[in-house]
Residue frames as qw, qx, qy, qz and C-alpha x, y, z in Angstrom:
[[0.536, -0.667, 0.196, 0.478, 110.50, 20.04, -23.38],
 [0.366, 0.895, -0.141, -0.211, 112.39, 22.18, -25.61],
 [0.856, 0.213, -0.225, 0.413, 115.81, 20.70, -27.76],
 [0.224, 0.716, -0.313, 0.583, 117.59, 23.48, -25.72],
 [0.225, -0.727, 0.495, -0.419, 116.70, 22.49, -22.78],
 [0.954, 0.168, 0.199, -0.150, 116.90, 18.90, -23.22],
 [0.600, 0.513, -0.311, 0.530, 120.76, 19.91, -24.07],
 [0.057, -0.627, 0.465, -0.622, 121.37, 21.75, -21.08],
 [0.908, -0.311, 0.227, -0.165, 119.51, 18.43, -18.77],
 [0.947, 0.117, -0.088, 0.285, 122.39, 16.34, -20.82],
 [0.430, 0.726, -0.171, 0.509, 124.85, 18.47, -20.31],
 [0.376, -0.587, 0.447, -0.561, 124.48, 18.77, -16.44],
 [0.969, 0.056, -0.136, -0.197, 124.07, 15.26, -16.63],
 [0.724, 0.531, -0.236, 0.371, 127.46, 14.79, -18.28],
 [0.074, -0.771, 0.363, -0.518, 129.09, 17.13, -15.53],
 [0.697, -0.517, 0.314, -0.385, 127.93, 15.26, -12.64],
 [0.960, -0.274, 0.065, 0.013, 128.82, 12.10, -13.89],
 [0.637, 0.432, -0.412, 0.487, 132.35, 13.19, -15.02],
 [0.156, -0.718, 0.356, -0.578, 132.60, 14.40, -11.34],
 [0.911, -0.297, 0.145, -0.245, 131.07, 11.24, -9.60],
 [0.941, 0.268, -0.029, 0.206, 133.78, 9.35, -11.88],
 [0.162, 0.731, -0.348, 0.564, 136.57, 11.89, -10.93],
 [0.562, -0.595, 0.410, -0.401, 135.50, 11.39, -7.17],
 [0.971, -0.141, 0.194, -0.029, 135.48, 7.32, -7.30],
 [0.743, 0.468, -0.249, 0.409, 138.97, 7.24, -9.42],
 [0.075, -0.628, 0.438, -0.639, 140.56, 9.85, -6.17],
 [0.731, -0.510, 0.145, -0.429, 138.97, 7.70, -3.95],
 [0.980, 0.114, -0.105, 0.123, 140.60, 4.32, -5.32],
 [0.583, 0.502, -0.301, 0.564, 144.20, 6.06, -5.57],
 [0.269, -0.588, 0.544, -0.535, 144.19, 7.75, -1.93],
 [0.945, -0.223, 0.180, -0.155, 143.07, 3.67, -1.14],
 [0.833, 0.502, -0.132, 0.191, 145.26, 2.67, -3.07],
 [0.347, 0.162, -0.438, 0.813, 148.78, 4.73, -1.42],
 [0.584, -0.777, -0.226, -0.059, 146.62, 5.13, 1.94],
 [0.768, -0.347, -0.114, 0.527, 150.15, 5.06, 3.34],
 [0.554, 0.147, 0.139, 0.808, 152.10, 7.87, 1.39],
 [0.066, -0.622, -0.273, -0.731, 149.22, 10.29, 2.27],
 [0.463, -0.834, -0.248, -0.169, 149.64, 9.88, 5.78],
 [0.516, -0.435, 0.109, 0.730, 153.01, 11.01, 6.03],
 [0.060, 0.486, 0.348, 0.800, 151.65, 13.69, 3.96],
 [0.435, -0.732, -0.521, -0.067, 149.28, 14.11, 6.70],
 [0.743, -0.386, -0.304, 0.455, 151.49, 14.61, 9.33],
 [0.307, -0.303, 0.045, 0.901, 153.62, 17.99, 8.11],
 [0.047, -0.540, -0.326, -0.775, 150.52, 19.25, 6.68],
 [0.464, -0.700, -0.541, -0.033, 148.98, 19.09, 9.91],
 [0.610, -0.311, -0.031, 0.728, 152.11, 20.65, 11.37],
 [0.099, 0.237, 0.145, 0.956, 152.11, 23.92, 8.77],
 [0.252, -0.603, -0.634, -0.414, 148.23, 24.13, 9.34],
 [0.661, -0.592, -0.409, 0.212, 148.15, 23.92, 13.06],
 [0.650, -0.423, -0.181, 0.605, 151.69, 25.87, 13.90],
 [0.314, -0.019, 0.303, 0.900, 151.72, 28.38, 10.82],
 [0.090, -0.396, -0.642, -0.650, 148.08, 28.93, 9.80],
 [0.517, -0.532, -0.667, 0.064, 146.25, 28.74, 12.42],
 [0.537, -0.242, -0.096, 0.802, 148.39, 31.68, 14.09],
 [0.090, 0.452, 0.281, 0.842, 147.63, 33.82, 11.41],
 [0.335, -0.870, -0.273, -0.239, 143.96, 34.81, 13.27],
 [0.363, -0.818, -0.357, 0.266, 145.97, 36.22, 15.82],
 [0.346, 0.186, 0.358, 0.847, 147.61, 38.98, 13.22],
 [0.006, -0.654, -0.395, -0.645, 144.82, 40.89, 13.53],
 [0.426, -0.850, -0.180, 0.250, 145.61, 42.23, 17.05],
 [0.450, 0.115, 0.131, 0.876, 148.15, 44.52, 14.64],
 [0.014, 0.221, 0.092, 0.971, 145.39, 46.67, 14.15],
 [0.527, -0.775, -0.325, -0.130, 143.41, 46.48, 17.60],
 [0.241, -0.581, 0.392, -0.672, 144.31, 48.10, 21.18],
 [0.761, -0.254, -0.575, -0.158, 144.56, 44.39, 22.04],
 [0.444, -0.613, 0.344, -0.555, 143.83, 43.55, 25.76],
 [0.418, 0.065, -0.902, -0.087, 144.37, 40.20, 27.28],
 [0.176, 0.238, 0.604, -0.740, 141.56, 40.85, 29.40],
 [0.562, 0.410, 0.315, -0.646, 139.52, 41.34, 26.92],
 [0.763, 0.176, 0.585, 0.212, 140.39, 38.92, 24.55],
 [0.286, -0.264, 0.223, 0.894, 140.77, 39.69, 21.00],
 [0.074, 0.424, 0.571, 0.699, 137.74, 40.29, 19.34],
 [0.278, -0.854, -0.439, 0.022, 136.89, 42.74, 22.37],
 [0.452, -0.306, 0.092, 0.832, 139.60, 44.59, 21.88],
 [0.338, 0.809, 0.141, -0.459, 139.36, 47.94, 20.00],
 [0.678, 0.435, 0.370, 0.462, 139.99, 48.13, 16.38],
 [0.123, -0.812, 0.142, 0.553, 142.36, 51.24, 15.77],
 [0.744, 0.633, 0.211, 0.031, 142.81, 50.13, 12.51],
 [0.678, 0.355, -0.288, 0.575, 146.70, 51.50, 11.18],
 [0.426, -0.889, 0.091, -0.143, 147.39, 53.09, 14.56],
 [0.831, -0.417, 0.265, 0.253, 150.04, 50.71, 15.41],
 [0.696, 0.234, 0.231, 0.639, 151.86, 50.82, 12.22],
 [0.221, 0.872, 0.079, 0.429, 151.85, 54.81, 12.17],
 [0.527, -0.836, 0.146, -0.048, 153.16, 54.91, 15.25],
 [0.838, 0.022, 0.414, 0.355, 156.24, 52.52, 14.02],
 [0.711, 0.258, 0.195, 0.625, 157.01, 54.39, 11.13],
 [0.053, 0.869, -0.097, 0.483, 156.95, 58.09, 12.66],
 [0.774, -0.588, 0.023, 0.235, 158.89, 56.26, 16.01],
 [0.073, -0.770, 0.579, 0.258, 162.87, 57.92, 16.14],
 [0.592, -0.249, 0.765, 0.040, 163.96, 54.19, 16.52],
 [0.736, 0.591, 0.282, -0.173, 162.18, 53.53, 12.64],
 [0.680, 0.697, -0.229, -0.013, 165.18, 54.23, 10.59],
 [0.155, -0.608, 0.773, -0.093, 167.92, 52.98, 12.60],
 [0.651, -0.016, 0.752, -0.098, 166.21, 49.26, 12.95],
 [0.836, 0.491, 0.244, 0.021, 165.47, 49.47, 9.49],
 [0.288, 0.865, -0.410, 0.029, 169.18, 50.46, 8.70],
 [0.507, -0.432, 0.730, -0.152, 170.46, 48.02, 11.24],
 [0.711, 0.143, 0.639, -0.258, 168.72, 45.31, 9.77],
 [0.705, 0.707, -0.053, 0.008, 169.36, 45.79, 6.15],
 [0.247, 0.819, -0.518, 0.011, 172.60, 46.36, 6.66],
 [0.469, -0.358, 0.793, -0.153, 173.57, 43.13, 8.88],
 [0.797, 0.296, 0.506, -0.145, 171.28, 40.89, 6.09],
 [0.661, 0.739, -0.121, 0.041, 172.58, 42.34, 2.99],
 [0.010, -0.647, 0.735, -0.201, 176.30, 41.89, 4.64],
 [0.575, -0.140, 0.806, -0.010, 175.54, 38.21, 5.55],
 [0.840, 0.370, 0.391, -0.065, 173.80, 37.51, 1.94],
 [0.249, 0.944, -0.170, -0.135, 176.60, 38.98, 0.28],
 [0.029, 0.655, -0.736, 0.168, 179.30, 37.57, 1.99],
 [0.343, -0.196, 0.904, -0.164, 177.79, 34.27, 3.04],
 [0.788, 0.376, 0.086, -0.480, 175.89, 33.38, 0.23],
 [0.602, 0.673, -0.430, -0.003, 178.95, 32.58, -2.37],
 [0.476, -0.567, 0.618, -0.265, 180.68, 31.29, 1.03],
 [0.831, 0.020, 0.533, -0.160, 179.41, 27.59, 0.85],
 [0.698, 0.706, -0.021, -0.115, 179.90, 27.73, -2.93],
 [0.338, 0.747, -0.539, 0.193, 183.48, 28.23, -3.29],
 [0.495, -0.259, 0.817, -0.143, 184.15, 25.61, -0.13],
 [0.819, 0.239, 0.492, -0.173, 181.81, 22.83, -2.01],
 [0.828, 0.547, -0.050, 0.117, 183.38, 23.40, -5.64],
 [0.047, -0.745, 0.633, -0.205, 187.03, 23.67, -3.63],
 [0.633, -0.145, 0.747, -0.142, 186.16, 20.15, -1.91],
 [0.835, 0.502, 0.096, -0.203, 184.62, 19.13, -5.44],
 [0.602, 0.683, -0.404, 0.090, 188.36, 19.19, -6.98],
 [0.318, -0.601, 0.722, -0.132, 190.41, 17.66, -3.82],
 [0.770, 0.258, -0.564, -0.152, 191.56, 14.04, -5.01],
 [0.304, 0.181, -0.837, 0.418, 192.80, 12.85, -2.07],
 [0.432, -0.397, -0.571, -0.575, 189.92, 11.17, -0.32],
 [0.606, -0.413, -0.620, 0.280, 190.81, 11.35, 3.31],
 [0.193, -0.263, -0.101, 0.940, 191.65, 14.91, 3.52],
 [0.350, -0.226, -0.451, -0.789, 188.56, 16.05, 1.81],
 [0.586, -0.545, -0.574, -0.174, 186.85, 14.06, 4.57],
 [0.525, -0.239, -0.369, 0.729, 189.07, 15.66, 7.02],
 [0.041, -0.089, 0.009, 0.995, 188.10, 19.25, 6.02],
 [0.476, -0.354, -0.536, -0.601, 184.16, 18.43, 5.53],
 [0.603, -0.517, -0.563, 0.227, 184.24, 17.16, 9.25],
 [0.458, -0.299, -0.410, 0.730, 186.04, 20.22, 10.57],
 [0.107, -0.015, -0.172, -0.979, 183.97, 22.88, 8.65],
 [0.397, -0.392, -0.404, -0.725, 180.90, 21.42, 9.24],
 [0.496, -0.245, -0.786, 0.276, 181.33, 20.76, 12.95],
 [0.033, 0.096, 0.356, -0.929, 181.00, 24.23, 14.21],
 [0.461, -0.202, -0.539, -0.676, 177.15, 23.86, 12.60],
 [0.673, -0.532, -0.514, -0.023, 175.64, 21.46, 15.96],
 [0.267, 0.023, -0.340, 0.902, 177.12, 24.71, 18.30],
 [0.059, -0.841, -0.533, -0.066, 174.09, 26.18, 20.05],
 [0.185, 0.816, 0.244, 0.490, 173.61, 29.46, 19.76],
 [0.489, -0.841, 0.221, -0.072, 174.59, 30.19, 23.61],
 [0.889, -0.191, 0.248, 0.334, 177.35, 28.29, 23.44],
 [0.550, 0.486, 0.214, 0.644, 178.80, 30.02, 20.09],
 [0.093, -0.940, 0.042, -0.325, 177.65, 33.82, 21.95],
 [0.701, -0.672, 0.211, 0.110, 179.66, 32.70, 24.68],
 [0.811, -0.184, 0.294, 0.472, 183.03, 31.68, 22.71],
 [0.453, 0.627, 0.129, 0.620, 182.82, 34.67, 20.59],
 [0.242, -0.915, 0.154, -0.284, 182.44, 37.38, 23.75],
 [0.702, -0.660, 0.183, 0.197, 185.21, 35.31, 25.53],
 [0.709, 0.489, 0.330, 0.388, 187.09, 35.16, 22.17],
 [0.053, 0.809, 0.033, 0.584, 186.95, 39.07, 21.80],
 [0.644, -0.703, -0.190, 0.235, 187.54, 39.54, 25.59],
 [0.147, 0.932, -0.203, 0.260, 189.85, 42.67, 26.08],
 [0.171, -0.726, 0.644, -0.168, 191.87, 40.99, 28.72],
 [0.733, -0.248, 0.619, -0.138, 191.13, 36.90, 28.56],
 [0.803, 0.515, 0.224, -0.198, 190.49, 36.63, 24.80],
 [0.689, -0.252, 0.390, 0.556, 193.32, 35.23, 22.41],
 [0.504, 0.690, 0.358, 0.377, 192.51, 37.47, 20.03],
 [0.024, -0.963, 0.194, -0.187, 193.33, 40.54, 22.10],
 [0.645, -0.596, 0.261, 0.400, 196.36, 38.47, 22.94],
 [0.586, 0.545, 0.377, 0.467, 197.40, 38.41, 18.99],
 [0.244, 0.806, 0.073, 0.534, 197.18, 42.14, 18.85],
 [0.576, -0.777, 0.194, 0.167, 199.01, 42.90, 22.37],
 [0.731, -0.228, 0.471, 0.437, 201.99, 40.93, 20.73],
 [0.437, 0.586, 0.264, 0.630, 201.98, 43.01, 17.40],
 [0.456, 0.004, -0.220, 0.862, 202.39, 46.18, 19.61],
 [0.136, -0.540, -0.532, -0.638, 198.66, 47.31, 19.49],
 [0.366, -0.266, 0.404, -0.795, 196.54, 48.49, 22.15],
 [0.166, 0.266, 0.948, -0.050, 193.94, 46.19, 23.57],
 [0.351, -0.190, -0.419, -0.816, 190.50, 46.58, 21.28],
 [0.310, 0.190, 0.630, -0.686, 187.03, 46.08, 22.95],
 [0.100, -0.164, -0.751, -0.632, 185.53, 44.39, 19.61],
 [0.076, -0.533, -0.765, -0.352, 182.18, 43.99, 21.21],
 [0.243, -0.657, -0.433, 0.567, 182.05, 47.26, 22.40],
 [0.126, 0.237, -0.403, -0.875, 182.64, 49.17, 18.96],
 [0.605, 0.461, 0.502, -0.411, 179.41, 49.37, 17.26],
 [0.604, 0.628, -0.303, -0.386, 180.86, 49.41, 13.57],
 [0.233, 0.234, -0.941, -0.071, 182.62, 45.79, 14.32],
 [0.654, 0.177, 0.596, -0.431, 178.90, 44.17, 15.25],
 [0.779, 0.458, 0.029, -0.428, 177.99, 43.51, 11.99],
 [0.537, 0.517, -0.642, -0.181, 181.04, 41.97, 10.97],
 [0.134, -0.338, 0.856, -0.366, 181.68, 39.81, 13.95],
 [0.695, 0.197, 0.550, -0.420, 177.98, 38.72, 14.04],
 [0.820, 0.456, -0.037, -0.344, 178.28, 37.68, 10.22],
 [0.516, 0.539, -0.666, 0.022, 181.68, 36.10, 9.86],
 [0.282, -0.168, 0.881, -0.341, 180.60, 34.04, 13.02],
 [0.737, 0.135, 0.452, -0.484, 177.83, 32.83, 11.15],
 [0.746, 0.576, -0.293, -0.159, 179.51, 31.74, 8.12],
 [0.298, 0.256, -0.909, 0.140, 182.27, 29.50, 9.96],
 [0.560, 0.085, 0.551, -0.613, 179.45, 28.28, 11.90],
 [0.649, 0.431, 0.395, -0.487, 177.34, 27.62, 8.58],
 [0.270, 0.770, -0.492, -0.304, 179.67, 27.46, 5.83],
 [0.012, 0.306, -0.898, -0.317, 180.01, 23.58, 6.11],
 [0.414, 0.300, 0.740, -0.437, 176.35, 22.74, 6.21],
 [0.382, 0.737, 0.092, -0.549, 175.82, 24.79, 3.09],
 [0.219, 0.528, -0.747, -0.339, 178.64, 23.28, 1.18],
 [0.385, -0.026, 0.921, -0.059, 176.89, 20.10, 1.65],
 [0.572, 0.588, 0.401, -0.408, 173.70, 20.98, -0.53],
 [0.330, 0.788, -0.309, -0.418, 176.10, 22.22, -3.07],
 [0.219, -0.141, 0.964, 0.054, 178.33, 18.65, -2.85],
 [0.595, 0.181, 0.732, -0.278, 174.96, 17.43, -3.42],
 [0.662, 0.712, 0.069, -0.225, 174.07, 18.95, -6.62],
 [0.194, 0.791, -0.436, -0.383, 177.42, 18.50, -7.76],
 [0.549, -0.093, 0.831, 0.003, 177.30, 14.63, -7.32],
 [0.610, 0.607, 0.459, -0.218, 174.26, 15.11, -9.99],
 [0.361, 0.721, -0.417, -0.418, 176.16, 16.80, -12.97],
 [0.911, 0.358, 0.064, -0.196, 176.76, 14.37, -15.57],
 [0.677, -0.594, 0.331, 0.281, 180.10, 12.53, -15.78],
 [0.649, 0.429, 0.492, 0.390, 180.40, 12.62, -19.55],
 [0.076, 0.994, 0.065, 0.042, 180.39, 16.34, -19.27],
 [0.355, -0.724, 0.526, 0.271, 184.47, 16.19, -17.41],
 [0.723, -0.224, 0.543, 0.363, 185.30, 13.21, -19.61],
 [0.606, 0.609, 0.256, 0.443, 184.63, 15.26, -22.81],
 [0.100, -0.987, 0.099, -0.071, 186.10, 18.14, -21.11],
 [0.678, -0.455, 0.481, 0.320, 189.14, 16.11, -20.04],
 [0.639, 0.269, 0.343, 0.633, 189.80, 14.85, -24.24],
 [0.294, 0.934, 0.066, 0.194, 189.01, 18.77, -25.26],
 [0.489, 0.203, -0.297, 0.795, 192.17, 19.68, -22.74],
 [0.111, -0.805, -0.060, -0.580, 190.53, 22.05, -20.36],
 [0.239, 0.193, -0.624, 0.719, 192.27, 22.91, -17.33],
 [0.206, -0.365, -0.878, 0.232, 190.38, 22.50, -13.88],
 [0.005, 0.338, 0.324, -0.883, 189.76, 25.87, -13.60],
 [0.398, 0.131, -0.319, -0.850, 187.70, 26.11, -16.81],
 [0.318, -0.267, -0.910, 0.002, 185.59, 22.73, -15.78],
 [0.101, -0.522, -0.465, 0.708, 184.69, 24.68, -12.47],
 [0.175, 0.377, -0.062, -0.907, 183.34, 27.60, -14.80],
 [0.602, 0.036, -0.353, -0.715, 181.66, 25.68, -17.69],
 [0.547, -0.345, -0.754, -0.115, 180.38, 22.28, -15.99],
 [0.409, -0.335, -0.752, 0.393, 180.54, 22.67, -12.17],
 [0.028, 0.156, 0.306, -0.939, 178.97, 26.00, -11.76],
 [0.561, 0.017, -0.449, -0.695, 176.37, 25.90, -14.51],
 [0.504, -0.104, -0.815, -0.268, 175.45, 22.60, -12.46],
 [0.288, -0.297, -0.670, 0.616, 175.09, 23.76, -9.22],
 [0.092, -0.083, -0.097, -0.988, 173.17, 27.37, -10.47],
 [0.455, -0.458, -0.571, -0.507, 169.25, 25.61, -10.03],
 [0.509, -0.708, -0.442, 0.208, 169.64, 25.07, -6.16],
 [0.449, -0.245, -0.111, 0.852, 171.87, 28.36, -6.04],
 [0.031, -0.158, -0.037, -0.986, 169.29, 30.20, -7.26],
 [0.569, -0.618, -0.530, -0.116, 166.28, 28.28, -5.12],
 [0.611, -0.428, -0.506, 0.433, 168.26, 28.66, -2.07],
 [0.184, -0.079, -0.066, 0.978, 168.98, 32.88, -2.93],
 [0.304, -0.413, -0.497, -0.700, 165.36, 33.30, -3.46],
 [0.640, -0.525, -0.558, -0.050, 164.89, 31.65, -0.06],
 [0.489, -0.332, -0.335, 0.734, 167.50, 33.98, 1.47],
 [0.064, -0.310, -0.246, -0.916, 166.23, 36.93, -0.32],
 [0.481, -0.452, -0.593, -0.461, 162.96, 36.38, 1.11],
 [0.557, -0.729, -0.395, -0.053, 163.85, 36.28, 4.25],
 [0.358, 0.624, 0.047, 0.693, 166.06, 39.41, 4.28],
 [0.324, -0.575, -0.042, -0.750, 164.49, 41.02, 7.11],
 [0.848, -0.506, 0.031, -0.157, 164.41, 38.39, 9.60],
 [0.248, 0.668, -0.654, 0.254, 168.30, 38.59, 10.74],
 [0.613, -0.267, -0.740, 0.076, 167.32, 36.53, 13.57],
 [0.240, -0.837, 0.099, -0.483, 167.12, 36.85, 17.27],
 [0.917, -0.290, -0.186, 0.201, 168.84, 34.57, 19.46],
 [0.725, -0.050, 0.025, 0.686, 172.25, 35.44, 18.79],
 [0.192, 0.616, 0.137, 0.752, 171.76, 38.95, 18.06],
 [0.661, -0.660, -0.166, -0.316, 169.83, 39.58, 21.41],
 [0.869, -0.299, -0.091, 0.383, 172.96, 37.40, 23.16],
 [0.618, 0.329, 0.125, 0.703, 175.42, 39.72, 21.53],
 [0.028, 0.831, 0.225, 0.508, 173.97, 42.95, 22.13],
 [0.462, -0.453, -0.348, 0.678, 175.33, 45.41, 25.24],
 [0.249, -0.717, -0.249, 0.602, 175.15, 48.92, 25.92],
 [0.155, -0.667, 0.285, 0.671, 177.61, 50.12, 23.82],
 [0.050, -0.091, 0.769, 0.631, 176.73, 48.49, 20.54],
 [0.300, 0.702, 0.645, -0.032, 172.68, 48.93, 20.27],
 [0.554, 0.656, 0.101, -0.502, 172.70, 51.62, 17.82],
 [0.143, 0.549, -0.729, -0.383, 174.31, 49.22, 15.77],
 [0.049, -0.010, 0.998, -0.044, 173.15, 45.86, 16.80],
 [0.419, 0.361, 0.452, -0.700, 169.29, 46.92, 17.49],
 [0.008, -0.101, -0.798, -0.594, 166.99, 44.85, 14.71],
 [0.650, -0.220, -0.111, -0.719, 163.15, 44.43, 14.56],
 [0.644, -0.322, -0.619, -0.314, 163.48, 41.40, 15.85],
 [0.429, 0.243, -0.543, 0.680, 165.22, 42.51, 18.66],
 [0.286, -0.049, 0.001, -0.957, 162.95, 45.76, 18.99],
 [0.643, -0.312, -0.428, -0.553, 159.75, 43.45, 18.66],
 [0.714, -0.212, -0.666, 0.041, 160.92, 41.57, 21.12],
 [0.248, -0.266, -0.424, 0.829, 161.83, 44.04, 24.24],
 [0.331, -0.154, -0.216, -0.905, 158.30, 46.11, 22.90],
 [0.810, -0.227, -0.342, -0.419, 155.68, 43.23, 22.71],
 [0.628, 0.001, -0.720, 0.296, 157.47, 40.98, 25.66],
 [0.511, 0.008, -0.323, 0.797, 159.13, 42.72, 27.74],
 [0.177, -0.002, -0.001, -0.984, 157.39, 45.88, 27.31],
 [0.181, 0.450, 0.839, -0.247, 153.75, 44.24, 27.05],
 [0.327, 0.500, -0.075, -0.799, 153.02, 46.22, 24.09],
 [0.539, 0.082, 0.834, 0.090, 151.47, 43.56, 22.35],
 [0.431, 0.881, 0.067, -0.186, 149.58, 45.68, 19.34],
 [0.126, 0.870, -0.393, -0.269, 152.56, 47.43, 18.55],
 [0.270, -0.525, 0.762, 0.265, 155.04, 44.81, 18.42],
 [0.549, 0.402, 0.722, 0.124, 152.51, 42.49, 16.34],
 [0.476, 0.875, 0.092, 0.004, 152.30, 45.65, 13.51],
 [0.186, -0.773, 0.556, 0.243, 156.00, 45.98, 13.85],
 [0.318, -0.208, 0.911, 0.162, 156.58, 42.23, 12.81],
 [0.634, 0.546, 0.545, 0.061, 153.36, 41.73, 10.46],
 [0.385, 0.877, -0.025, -0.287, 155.17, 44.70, 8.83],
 [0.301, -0.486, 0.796, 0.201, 158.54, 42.89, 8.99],
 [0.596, 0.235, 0.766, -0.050, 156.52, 40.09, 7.34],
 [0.692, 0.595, 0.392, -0.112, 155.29, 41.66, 4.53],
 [0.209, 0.777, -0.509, -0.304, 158.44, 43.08, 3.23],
 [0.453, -0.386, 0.803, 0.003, 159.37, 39.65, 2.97],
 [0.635, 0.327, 0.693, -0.102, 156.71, 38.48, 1.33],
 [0.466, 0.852, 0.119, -0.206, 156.99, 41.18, -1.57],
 [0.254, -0.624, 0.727, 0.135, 161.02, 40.75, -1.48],
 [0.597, 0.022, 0.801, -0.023, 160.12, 36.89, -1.94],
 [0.542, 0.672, 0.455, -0.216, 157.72, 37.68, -5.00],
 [0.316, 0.916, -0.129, -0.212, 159.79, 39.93, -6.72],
 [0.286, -0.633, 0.692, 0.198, 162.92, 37.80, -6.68],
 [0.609, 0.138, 0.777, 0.075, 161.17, 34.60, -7.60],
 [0.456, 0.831, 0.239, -0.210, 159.47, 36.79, -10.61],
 [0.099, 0.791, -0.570, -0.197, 163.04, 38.21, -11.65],
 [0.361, -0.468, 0.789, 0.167, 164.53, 34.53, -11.47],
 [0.623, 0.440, 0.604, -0.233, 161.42, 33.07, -13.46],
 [0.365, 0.917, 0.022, -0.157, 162.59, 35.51, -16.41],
 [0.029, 0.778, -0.583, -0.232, 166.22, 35.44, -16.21],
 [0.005, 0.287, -0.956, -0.062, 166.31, 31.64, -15.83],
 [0.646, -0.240, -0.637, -0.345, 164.40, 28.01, -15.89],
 [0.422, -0.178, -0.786, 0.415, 164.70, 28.01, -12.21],
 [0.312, -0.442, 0.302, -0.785, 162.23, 29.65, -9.41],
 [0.353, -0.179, 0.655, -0.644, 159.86, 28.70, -6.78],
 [0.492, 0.475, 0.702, -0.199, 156.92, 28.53, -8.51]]
């Protein structure tokens, strides 16, 4: 046997047994916390099962899927569905609808929570600070019917106290959820007193973390609260404020449907109409299963590329992203 290959026998040698020794050290340590890897188990099994697993049926986007014939007897039409989708009228309104109602809630209810949590951060009085955390974050365990219902009875042209408000200022009565250019606000400033005290908790949270040595040298320098709030309590709250805008960024496109769907009427769908709306009276309703699965795997990937590009941008500007 040659010294070359008599190097390459030790060498594969070597490999295996650093692997063998790799395997038995993994083995001890998953014995070892047996316990902490099955509640590891558990919500992997959960993503696998409820999220993965799903995926295979994505690929009736680009069949003529039957439920008769299952899906891999369906026909493959390959981007049919999605051409149809983006030469459909309905294609720029749902994607107008939808941008506009998401970029109006991340806009306006992003900073929302923020400015409550570093407002509650400065109250000194410790029973009123619990008073105003209990009453902003109660509207947050409101189901979704429950909230549609108190905003249409709310708005109500002839029961609602709102249209009593503007009777008594000398107005006409308004028909809020019958104007299609007051959907977008109504649906987003009901989700921010809704959400606005749930959110201010995460932010409470990080602000618990900032470092008390930071106010007490701020306190001997003299700085007034307002300049604390600017150079300690923002700068400490900015890692999960720019995790949690990466995670809204990302999912841009999915306004929801529940409440949107509840909300909608006659007179406000060319305003209110989203994709998920649209996917859902297509592929349901309509039994246009194809279509409405290339409608929403396209919904999907804007997301995903939205998601990418943000986390990339935040990865650069700052020390904070996803990954």
């Amino acid at each position: 046997m040659s010294s070359t290959e008599v190097l390459k026998t030790t060498q594969s040698e070597h490999v295996i047994s650093s692997r063998s020794l790799f395997l038995r050290e993994r083995g001890r340590r998953v014995k070892r916390h047996w316990q902490l890897y099955l509640l590891v188990l558990l919500p992997l099994a959960y993503i696998v099962i409820f999220k993965y697993i799903p995926m295979y049926g994505a690929q009736i986007a680009f069949r003529d899927f039957s439920p008769v014939k299952g899906i891999m007897g369906s026909e493959l039409v390959g981007f049919k569905n999605f051409s149809t989708f983006f030469s459909s009228p309905n294609f720029w309104m749902l994607i107008k609808n939808t941008l506009v109602i998401s970029v109006y809630s991340l806009l306006v209810g992003f900073p929302a929570p923020i400015i409550l949590a570093l407002a509650l951060n400065e109250i000194r009085n410790a029973r009123f600070k619990k008073w105003v955390q209990m009453v902003t974050f109660a509207p947050y365990f409101i189901s979704t019917i429950v909230m549609v219902s108190m905003i249409i009875l709310f708005l109500s042209p002839r029961l609602g106290f709102v249209d009593h408000i503007v009777k008594s200022l000398g107005l006409e009565s308004i028909n809020f959820m019958g104007i299609p250019q007051y959907f977008s606000s109504i649906f987003v400033w009901s989700n921010i007193w809704q959400g606005i005290g749930y959110g201010a908790v995460i932010y409470l949270a990080a602000l618990a973390g900032v470092n008390p040595d930071l106010y007490e040298a701020a306190r001997v320098d003299g700085a007034s609260r307002f300049q604390k709030v600017i150079h300690i309590d923002i700068p400490g709250i900015m890692p999960a404020a720019i995790i949690l805008l990466i995670l809204n960024v990302g999912q841009i496109m999915n306004v929801g449907f529940e409440k949107i769907y509840l909300m909608q009427n006659s007179l406000n769908t060319s305003t209110s109409e989203v994709i998920s709306t649209y996917v859902y009276k297509i592929g349901l309703l309509g039994a246009n299963f194809s279509f409405s699965a290339a409608v929403d795997l396209f919904n999907s990937v804007i997301n995903l590329v939205l998601l990418l590009a943000v986390n990339y941008l935040a990865r650069r500007i700052s020390d904070s992203s996803l990954w």
